[in-house]
C-alpha positions in Angstrom: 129.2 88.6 89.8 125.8 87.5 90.4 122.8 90.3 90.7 120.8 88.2 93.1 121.2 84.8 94.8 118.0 83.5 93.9 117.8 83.9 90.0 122.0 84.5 89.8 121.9 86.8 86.8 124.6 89.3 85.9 124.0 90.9 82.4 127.5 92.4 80.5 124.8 94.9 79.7 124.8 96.4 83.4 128.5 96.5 83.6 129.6 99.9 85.0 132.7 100.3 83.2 130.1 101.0 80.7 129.6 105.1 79.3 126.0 104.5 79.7 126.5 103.6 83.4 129.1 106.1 83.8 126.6 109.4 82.6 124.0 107.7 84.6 125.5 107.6 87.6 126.6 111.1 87.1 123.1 112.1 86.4 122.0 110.7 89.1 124.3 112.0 91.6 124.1 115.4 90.2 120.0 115.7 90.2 120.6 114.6 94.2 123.2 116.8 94.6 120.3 119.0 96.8 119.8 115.8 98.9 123.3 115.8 99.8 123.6 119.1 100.3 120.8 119.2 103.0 123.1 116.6 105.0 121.4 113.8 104.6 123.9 110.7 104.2 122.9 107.9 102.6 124.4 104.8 104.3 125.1 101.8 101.8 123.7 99.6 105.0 120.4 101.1 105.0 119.5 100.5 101.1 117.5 97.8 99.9 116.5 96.5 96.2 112.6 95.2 96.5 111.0 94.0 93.0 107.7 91.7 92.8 107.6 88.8 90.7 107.4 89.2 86.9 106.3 84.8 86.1 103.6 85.5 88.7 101.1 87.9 87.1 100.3 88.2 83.3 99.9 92.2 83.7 100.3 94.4 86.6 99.4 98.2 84.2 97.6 96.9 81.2 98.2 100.5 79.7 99.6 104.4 80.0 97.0 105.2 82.5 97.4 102.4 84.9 101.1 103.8 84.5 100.5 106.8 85.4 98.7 106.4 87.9 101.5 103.9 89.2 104.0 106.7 89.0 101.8 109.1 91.0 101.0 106.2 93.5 105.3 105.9 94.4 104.5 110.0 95.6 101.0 109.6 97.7 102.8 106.2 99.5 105.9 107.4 100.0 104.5 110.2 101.9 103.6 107.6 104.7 106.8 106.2 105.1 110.5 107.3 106.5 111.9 105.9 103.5 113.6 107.5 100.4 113.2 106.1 97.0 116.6 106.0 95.0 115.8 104.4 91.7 112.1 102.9 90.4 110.8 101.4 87.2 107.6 100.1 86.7 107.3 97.3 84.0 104.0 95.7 83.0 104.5 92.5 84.3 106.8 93.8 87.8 108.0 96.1 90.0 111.5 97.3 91.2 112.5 99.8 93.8 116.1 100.5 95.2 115.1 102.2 98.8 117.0 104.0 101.5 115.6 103.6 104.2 115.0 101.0 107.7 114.1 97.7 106.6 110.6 98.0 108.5 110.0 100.9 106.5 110.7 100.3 103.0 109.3 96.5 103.3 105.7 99.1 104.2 106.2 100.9 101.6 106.4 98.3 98.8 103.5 96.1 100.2 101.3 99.5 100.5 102.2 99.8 97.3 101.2 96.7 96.0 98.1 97.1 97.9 97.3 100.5 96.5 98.2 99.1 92.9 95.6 96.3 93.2 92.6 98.4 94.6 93.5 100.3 91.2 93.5 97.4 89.2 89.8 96.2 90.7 88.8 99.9 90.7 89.6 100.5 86.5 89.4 97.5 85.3 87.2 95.2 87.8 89.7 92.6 89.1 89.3 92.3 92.7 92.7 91.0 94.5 94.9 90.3 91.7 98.1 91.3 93.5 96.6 89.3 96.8 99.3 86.9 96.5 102.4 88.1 94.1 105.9 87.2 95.6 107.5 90.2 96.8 111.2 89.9 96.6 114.2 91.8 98.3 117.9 92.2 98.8 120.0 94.1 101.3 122.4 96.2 99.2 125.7 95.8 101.0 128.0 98.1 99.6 128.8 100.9 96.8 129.6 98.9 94.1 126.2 97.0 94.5 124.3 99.9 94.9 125.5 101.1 91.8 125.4 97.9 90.2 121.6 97.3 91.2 120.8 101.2 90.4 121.9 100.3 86.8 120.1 97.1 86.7 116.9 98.4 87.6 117.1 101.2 85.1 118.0 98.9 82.6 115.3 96.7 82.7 113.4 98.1 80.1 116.0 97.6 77.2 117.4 94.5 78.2 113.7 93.5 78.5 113.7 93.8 74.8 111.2 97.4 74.9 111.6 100.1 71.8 113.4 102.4 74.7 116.6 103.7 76.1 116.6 103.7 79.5 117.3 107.5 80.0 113.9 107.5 78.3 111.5 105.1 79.4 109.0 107.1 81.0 107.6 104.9 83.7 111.1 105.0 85.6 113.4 107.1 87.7 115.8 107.8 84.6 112.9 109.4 82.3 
């Protein structure tokens, strides 16, 4: 199984046999449960997996602050777009959202994003354009099992990445 054609990486770590990935799932399904219930459907062909670069940059949030206000930044764009966000985590050096959503849509989203997050970056810490030219990624999610699969890798990152954290408690994600 490969996570992605272009860096073809499949960790044993994100395996969903796994209980981690098991209660996660269920956690996740369970605090949506109101999403459901409101008859929205979420169609497999409409979800997307969008992460920026992580060789590119040296930083994107130097520190809790430029974190924060990267978590409230997901709320104030979102709010401009017919998109819905499934699964986020925000590392220091990248970016990855799983979105539900028309392509049109979510590809706004995370470049408005971006955008937002480098005005921050010149506005705290005086670096004007640093995001100008970082490599925005994406996949089309094709089908359950890789929507689950791609949920679990995203909200992983932070372990594997070698961070002090679980992932049910790293708190600049979806799963804090």
């Amino acid at each position: 199984i490969s996570f992605t054609s272009k860096y073809n990486v499949f960790h044993p770590y994100y395996s969903l046999s796994s209980p981690w990935c098991q209660a996660l799932l269920h956690h996740i399904s369970h605090r949506n449960q109101k999403l459901y219930q409101k008859g929205i459907n979420i169609s497999v062909e409409n979800c997307w997996h969008f992460s920026t670069d992580g060789n590119f940059i040296d930083r994107i949030f130097d520190d809790d602050q430029d974190f924060k206000d990267g978590m409230n930044r997901i709320f104030i764009v979102s709010k401009g777009y017919k998109s819905i966000v499934l699964a986020f985590c925000l590392m220091d050096t990248h970016i990855h959202f799983i979105l539900y959503g028309k392509f049109d849509e979510c590809n706004g989203f995370v470049h408005k994003y971006v955008s937002h997050t480098s005005r921050n970056i010149n506005i705290r810490h005086g670096i004007v354009q640093k995001l100008l030219h970082l490599p925005i990624h994406y996949q089309k999610i094709d089908n359950d099992f890789y929507l689950k699969v791609a949920i679990c890798y995203v909200l992983k990152n932070p372990p594997v990445a070698g961070l002090s954290f679980h992932s049910y408690d790293y708190p600049w994600s979806s799963s804090a």
